[in-house]
N, C-alpha and C positions, 0 to 999 in steps of 0.2 A: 556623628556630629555632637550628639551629648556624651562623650565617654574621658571627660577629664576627669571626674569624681577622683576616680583609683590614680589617676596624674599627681593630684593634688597633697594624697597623703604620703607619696614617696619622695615628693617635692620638699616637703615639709621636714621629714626626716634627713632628709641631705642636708637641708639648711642649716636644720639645728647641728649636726654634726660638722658642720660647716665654721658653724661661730663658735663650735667649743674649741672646735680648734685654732679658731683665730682670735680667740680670746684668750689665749695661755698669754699669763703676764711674765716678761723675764725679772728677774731679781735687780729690786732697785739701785744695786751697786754700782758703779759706773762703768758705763758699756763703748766700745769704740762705733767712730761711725759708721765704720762697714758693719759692724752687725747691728746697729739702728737701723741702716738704709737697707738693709741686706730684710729686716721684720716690717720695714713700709712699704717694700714693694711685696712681700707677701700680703699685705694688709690691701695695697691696692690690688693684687689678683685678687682677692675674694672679695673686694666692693665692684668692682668688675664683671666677676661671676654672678653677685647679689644684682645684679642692676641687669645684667640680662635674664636673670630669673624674674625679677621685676616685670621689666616687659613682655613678658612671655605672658604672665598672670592678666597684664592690661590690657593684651590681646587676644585672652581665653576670656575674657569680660567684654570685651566688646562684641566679639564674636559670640558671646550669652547673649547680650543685649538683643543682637538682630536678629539672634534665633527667636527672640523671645515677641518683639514685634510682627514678626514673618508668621509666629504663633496666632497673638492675636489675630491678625489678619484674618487670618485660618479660621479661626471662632466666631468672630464677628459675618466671614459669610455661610457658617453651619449654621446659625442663628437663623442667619435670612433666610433660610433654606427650610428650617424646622418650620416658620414662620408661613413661610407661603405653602406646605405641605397641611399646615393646622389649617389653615384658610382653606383651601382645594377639601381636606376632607370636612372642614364644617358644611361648605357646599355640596358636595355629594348628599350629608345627608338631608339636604332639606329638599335637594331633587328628589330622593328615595322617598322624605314621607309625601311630597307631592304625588311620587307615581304608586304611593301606598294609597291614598285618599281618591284618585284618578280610577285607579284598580276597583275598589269600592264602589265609587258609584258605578262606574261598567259593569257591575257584579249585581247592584240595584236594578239599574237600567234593564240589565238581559234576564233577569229575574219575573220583572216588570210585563216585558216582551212574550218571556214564555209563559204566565200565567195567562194573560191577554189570549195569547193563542188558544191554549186552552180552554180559558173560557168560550171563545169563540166556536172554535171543534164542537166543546159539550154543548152549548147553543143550535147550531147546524143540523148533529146530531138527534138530538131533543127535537127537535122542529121534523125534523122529516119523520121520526119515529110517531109524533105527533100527528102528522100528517098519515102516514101509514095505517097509523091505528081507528082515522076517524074516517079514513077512506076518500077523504076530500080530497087528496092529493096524488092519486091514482095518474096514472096515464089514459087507462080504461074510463073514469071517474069524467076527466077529461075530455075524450072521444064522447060520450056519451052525452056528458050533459052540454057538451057545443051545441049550441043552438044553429048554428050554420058553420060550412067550412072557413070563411076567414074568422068569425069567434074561436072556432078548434085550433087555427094558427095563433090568437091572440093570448089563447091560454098555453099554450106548450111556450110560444116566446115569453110567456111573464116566469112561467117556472125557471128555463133555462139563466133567462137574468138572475135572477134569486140565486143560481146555482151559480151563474158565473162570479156576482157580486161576493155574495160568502167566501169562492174560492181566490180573488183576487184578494180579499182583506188576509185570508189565510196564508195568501205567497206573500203580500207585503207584510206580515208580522212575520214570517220566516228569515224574509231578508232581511230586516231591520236585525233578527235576533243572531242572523249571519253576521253582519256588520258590528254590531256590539261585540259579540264574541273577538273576532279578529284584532278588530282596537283593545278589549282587554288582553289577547294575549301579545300585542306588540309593545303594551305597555309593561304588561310581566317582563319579556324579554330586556325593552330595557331598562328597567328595575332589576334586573339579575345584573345587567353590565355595569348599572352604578355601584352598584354592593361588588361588586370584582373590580373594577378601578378603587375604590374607596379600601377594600384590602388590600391592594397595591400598595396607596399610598400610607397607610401605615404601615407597611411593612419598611415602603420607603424612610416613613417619620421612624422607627426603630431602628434603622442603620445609623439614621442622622445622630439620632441620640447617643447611640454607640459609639462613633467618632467624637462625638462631643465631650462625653464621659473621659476617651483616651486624651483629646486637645486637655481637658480638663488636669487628668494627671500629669501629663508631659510638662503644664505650666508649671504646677506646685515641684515638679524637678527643676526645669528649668532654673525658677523664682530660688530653690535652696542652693543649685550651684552657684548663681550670681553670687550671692552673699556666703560661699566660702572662698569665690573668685575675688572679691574685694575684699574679704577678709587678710585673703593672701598677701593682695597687693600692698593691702597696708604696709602687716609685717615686711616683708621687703624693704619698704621706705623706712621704716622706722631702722630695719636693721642698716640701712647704708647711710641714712644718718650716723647712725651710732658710729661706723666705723669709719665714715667723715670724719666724725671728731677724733675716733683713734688717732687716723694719720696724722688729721692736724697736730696730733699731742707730741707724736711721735716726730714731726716733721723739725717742732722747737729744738725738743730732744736732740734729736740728728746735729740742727745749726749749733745748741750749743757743746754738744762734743765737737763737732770741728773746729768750732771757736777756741777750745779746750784744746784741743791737738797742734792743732796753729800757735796758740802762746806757747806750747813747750815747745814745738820744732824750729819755731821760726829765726830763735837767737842763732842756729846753728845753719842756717840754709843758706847757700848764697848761688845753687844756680851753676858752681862753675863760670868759668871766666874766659872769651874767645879773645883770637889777636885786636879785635875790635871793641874790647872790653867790656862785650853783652855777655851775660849769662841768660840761664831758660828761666821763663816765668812762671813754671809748676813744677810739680817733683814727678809730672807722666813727659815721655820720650815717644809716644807712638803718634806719627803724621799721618790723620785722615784725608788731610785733602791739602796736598800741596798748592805753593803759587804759579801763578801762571793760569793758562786758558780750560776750561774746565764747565759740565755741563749742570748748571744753578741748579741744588737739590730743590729751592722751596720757590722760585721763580720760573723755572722748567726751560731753558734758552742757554743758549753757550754763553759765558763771557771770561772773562780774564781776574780771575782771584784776587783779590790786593794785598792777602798773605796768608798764613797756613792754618789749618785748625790743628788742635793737638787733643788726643782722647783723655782728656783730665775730666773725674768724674765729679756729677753733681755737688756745689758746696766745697769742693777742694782750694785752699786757697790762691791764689793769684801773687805774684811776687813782682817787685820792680825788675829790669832787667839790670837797670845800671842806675845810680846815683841821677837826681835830675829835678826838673822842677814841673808838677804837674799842670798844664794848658787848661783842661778840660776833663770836667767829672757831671757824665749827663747820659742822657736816653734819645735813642732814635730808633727810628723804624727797623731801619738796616742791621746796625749794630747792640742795640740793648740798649740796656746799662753798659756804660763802656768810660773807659780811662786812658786819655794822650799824655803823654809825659817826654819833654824836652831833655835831651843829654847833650851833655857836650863831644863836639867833635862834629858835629852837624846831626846828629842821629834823634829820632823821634819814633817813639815806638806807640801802638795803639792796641788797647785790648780790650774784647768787646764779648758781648753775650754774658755778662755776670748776671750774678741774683743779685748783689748787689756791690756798691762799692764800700772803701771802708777813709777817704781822700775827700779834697774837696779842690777846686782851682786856687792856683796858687801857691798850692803848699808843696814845700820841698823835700823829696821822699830820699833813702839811701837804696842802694843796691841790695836788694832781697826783702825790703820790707813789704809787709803785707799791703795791699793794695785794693782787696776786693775779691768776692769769691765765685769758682765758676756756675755757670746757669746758662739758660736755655730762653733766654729774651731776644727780641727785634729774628732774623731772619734765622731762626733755627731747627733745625728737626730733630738734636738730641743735645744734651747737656756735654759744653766741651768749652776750650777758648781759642778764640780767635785773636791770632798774633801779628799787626803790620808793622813792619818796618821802614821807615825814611830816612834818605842817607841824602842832605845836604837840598831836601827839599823833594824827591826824587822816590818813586815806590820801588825796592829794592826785595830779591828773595832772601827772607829768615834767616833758612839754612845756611847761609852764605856768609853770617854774620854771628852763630850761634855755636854754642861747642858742641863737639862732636859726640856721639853716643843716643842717636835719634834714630829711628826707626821708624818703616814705613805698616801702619797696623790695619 
């Protein structure tokens, strides 16, 4: 996903090899139009090439862009994550010093319990050794000094209470120090489980951080490819600007060498002359698309041609066919830039798709004179002219009217 870096610098190197070579300037001497048209369509292959290198760049940008959002994303919920893992272990430990302080006093408390008993034992102890030693406490002592036998039962039952009572405080301070015990140690226990959750989760918060750290680099890559991504794209633009203007430079150039070529050829052009006294209206002979029924290249439907195209290239000039008076000099959807021109004999001929015309309405033109040059306006798919012919009002085929030495190209 991230791996245009090494894309970028070999991009880079083509391109500049790119403009050196499209920047060779030819020698300002004057050049014919084929090789002007011949260095603008090399000029338009590498603004072509530059312009899909372009987008390629604004799409290795864009495609930065949402890697780089989908990133944040990414970081914004490692955050949350670090976030509620610092919370969770801030909580553990104040569980922990709770059952630290819990622990404590249970440790008080059974501390408490066992001296208690103890004293009590050394007390009990003490007392009957007491008793032993002064003899009052005898069994014999007892028997003896009863005064009758229910007094001999009144003293053996006071002893055995004494005996029982000491021994019942001695089980209830054993239990109780049972009981303490246990509670302290199920509080140790879990106090051991919060302190193992609580390593857990740091171990957890130290993964988080580690993801975070790599989110963290992956941006600052990220962040440096965008800006040699847009850096790219600039250069780009700026370079097809640049060689926008070439062409354009080049495109004057071009119009005025043919301009040039046309003033000297044109005193000597006439076209050739058929039984019908039309000659052809370019110095090309190759028929792309005769008349007749035929399937519309830019309308896409069958219909009926209303006369022939011929392959004369961009800018080549346009010639009268025959002496006559021009009707109309205008633009329409269908046909361009286009020019009607009236002859005699009933003939009206139309030529359409120019760059432009050189006539206006009205004016009376001779046989071969220039008239306008060819292009690629109103319904066209390549630079050529389109030639109709009218015979007495009536849409008539060309060929039929034109000198021979035409060819199907």
């Amino acid at each position: 996903m991230y791996k245009h870096r090494r894309v970028i610098v070999s991009v880079i190197a083509g391109l500049l090899a790119l403009l050196m070579i499209g920047g060779v300037v030819l020698s300002a001497a004057a050049e014919s139009s084929s090789t002007i048209k011949s260095r603008i369509e090399s000029l338009k292959k590498q603004e072509k090439e530059i312009a899909a290198e372009k987008q390629e760049a604004r799409e290795q940008r864009k495609s930065n862009e949402s890697d780089i959002l989908d990133l944040v994303e990414q970081k914004d919920q490692i955050d949350q994550q670090i976030k509620l893992t610092e919370d969770s272990i801030e909580t553990k430990n104040e569980i922990i010093q709770e059952y630290t302080l819990l622990i404590a006093e249970k440790n008080n408390e059974l501390g408490d319990a066992l001296n208690e008993q103890d004293e009590l034992n050394q007390h009990f102890r003490t007392r009957l050794r007491a008793m032993e030693e002064k003899g009052n406490l005898t069994y014999l002592s007892i028997i003896f000094q009863a005064s009758s036998f229910a007094d001999l039962l009144d003293r053996v039952e006071m002893i055995n209470e004494i005996a029982r009572s000491d021994a019942r405080m001695i089980d209830q301070l054993q239990d109780a120090a049972q009981q303490i015990e246990l509670a302290r140690q199920e509080l140790a226990a879990e106090k051991v489980e919060m302190e193992e959750a609580k390593e857990s989760l740091a171990a957890e918060q130290a993964e988080l951080e580690a993801r975070r750290a790599e989110a963290d680099a992956l941006m600052a890559e990220l962040m440096e490819d965008h800006e040699a991504f847009a850096a790219l794209e600039k250069k780009y633009e700026e370079e097809e600007a640049a060689l926008l203007q070439q062409i354009a430079a080049e495109q004057k150039k071009y119009q005025q060498a043919v301009a040039a070529e046309t003033a000297a050829s044109s005193s000597s052009y006439n076209g050739g002359t058929s039984s019908s006294g039309l000659g052809w209206p370019c110095t090309a002979r190759g028929i792309t698309s005769p008349f007749g029924p035929r399937y519309h290249p830019t309308q896409h439907y069958y219909s009926n041609h209303s006369g022939i195209d011929i392959n004369a290239s961009y800018g080549a000039p346009i010639y009268a066919c025959a002496s006559g008076t021009v009707t109309s000099a205008t633009y329409s959807d269908v046909f361009g830039y286009h020019v009607r021109i009236s002859h005699a004999n009933g003939f009206l001929t139309l030529y359409g798709h120019m760059t432009r015309y050189t006539v206006k309405a009205g004016q009376h033109v001779e046989k071969g004179e220039i008239i306008g040059y060819v292009g690629n306006t109103g319904w066209s798919t390549a630079p050529h002219l389109h030639l109709t012919v009218y015979r007495n009002g009536t849409l008539v085929d060309p060929l039929n009217y034109l000198p021979s030495g035409w060819y199907y190209a």
